[in-house]
C-alpha positions in Angstrom: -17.6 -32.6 3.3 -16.4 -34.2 6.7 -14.9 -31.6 9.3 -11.0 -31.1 9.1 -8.0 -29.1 10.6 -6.4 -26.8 7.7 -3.4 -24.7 8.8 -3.5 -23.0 5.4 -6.8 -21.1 4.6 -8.0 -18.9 1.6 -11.1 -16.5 1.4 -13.2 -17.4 -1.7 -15.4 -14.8 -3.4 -18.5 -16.2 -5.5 -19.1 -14.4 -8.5 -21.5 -16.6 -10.3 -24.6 -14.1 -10.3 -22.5 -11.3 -11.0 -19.3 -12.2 -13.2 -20.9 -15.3 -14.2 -24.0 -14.1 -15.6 -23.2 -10.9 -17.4 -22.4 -12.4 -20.8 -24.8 -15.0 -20.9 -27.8 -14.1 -23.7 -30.4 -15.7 -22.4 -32.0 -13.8 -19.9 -32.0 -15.2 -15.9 -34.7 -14.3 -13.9 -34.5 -12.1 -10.6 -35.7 -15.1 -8.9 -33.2 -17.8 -10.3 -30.2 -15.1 -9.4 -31.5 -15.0 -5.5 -32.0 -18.7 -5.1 -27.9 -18.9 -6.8 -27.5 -16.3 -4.4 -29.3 -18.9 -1.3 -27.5 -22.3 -3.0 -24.5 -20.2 -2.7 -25.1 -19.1 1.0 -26.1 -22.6 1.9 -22.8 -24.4 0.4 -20.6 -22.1 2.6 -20.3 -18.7 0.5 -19.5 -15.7 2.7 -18.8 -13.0 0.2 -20.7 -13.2 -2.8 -20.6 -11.0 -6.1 -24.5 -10.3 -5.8 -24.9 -8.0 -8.8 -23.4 -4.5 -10.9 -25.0 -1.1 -11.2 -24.3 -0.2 -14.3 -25.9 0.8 -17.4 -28.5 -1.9 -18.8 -28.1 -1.1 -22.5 -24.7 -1.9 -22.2 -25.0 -5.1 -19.7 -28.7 -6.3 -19.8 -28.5 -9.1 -17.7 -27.4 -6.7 -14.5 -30.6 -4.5 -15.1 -32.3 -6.0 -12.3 -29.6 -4.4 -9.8 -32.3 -3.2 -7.1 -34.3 -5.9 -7.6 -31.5 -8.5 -6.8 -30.7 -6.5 -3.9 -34.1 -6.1 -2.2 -34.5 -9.8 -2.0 -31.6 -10.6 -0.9 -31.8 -12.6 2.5 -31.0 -10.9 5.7 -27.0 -13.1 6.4 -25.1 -10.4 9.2 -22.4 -13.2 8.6 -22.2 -12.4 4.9 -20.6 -9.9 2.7 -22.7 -8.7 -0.3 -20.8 -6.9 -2.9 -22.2 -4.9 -5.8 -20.0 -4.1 -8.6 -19.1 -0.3 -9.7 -17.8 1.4 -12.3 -18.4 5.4 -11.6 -19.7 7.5 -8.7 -23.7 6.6 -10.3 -23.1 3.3 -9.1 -21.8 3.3 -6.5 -24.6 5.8 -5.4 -27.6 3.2 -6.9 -25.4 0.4 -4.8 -25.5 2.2 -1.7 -29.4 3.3 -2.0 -30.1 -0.4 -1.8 -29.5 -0.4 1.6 -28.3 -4.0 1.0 -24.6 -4.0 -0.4 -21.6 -4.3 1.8 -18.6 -3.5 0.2 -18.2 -1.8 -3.0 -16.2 -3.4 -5.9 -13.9 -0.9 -8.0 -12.6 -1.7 -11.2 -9.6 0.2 -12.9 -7.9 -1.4 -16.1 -4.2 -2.0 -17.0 -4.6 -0.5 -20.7 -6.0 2.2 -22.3 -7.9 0.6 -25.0 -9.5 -1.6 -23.2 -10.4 1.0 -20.0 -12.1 3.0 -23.0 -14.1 0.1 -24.0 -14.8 -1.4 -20.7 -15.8 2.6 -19.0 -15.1 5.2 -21.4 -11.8 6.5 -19.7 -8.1 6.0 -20.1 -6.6 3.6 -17.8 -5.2 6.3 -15.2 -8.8 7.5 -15.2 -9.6 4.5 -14.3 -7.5 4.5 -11.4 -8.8 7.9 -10.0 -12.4 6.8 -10.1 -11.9 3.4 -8.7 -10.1 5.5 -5.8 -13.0 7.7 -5.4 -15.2 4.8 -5.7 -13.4 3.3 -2.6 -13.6 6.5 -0.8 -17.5 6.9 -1.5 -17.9 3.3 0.2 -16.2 4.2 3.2 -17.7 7.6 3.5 -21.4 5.8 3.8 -20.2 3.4 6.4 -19.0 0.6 3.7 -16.2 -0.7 2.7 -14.5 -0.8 -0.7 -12.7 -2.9 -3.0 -10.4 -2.6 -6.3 -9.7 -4.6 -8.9 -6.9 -4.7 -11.7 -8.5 -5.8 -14.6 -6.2 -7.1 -17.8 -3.6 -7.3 -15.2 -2.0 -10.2 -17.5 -3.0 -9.0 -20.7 -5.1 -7.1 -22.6 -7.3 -7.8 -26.0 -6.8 -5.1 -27.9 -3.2 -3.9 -26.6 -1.8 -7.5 -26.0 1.1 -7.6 -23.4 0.9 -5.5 -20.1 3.8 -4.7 -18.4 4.3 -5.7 -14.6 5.6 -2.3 -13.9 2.1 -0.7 -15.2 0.3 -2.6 -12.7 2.4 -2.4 -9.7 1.8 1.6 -10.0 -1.6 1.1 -10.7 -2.1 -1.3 -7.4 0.4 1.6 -5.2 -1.8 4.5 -6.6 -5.1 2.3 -5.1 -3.4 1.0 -2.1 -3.5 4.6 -1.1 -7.1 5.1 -1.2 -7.8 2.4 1.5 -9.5 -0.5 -0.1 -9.4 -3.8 1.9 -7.9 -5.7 -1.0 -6.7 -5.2 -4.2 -7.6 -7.9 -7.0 -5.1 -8.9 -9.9 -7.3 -10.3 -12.9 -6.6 -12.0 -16.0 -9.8 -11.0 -17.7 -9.3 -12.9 -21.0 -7.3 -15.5 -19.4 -4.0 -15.2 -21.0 -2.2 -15.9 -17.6 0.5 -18.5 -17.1 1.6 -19.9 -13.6 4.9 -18.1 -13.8 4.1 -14.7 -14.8 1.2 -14.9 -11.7 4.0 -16.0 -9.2 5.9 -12.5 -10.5 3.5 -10.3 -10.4 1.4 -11.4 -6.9 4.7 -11.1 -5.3 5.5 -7.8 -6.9 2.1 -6.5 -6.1 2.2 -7.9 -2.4 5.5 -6.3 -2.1 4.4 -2.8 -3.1 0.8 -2.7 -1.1 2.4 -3.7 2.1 -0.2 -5.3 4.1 -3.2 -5.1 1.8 -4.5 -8.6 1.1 -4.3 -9.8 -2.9 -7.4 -11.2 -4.4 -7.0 -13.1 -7.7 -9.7 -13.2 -10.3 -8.9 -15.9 -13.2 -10.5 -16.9 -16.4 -10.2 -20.3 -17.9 -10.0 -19.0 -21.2 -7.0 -21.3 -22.1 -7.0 -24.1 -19.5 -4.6 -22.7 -17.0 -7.1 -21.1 -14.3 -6.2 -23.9 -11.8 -2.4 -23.4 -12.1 -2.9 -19.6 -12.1 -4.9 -20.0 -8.7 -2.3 -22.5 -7.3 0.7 -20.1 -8.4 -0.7 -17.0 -6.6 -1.6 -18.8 -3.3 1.8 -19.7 -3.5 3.1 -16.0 -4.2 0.7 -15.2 -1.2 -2.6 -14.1 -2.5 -4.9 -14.7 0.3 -8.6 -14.1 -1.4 -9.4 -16.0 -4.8 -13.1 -15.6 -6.7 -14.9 -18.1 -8.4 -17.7 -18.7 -10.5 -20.0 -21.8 -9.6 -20.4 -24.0 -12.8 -17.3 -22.4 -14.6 -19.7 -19.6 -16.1 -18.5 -15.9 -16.6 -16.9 -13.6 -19.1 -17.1 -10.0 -20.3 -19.2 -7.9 -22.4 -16.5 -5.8 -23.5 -13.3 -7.7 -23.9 -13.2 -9.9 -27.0 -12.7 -13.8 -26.4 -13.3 -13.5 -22.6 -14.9 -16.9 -21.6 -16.0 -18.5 -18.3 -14.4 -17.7 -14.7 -12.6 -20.8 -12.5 -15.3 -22.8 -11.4 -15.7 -22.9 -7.4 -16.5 -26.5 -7.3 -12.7 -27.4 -9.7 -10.4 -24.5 -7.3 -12.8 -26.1 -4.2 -11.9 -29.7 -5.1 -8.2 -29.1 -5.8 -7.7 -27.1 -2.7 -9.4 -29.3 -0.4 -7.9 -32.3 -1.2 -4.2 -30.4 -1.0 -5.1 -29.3 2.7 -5.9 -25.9 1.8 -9.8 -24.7 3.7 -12.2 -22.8 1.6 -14.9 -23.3 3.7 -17.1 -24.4 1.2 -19.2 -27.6 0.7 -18.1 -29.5 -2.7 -21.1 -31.6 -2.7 -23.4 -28.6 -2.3 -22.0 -26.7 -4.5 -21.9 -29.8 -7.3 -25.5 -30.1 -6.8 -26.0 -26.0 -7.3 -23.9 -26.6 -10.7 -26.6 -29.3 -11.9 -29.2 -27.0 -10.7 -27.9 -24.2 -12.7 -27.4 -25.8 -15.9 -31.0 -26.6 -15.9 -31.5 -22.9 -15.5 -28.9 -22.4 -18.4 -30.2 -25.2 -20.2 -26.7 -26.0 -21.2 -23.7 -27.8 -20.3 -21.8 -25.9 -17.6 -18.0 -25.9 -18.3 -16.6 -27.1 -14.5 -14.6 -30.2 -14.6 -16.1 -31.4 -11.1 -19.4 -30.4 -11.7 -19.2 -33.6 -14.6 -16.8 -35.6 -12.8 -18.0 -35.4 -9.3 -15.8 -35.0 -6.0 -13.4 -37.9 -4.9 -13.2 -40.4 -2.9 -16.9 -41.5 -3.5 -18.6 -43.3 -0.2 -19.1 -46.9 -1.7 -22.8 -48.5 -1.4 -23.3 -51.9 -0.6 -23.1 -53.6 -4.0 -19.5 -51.9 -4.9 -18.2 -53.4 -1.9 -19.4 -56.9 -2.6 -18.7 -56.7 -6.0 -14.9 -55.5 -4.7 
């Protein structure tokens, strides 16, 4: 993409080999995850999702944590994050040597925070404060996310008031950003502008990450709605892939090449190449052997440069 002046910027987060992979079947080998990992670092990615530490029965395809991690490529200008649920974790993460900030997760509802980690959602809470404390403590830094911020599967509508405690009870532990996410993408554009501004409002100046699902077709408006409501940090998955294990009718995350395109061409930065990232989508599906669900990654970027034989035929 040719150079240009942005006087609006957002941080993107790449969670393709983390988010994006968990609930795929088919196995991906340590290998293909680093070189998503290098395509990833090559199309602009500063803060990628590299991997989780937690149990492999429950999440196979993360089993290869460590082994992720020692090949990862030395990048001081990047910001590997490993996923954790529980002190065990966050300890394995922090053995690595390689991981540089710590990603929490606590989750809006009950039900769901016992299927997702075996506690109740205030439990949740406590550990992913402890979680963020434990990264700071060994010279890290931490990070927490909402999960079923918008909605849950099994307990339906959350109420804004539930997570506004939940991100003031986190905001207190320190982490650099707190993350709002619509794990089974039930989100709509309106209930995202209410509750990013609520949230923002009651973390003071902790920046909001938003993590979206396109579940139902409304990532793109969700992401456009909480830049608007002053998120500052958005994740994505390259190729559209993602989902979770645990929460019923979860499917892929917003692709980084579709929130790439449509922020680009409205004069929001990224940072990130659309045509490298394009190229790591058709890369990846051959790795998938599948389709992958992004829009761009199909359709390509826009405006095309025009060869020779467009322009005479024009």
């Amino acid at each position: 993409m040719s150079a240009k002046l942005y006087t609006v910027a957002v941080e993107m987060v790449e969670v393709s080999p983390r988010d994006g992979l968990q609930n795929e079947g088919q196995p991906v080998s340590t290998a293909d995850k680093l070189e998503l990992i290098r395509r990833a670092l090559a199309a602009g990615a500063r803060r990628i999702e590299v991997t989780s530490f937690v149990n492999p029965r429950a999440v196979p395809q993360m089993a290869d944590a460590e082994a992720v991690c020692a090949g990862l490529p030395e990048r001081p200008d990047a910001t590997f994050i490993g996923l954790v649920m529980n002190a065990r974790g966050a300890e394995r993460a922090i053995a690595t040597g390689r991981i540089d900030q710590l990603g929490a997760v606590s989750v809006a509802t009950d039900r769901f925070a016992m299927a997702n980690q075996g506690q109740t959602s205030d439990g949740s809470v406590e550990a992913a404060r402890d979680i963020v404390a434990q990264a700071r403590s060994a010279g890290l830094t931490g990070q927490a996310t909402i999960a079923a911020s918008f909605g849950c599967p099994f307990e339906g509508e959350v109420p804004e008031d539930r997570v506004i405690a939940m991100a003031t009870a986190l905001a207190g532990a320190g982490p650099v950003e707190i993350a709002l996410a619509d794990t089974i993408g039930v989100a709509n554009p309106a209930h995202v502008a209410s509750l990013v501004g609520k949230v923002r409002g009651a973390v003071g100046s902790i920046p909001i990450r938003v993590h979206f699902h396109n579940t139902r077709g409304t990532g793109l408006a969700n992401v456009w709605a909480a830049i608007g409501a002053g998120a500052s940090v958005v994740d994505a998955s390259i190729g559209g892939l993602g989902g979770c294990p645990f929460a019923p009718g979860a499917a892929g995350n917003v692709a980084t090449e579709d929130v790439v395109y449509m922020l680009e061409r409205a004069g929001i930065g990224t940072g990130l190449d659309l045509d490298a990232l394009i190229e790591t989508n058709r890369w990846l599906a051959r790795v998938m052997a599948k389709d992958l669900p992004a829009m761009v990654g199909k359709a390509g970027g826009f405006p095309r440069p025009r060869n020779d034989t467009e322009e005479d035929a024009a």
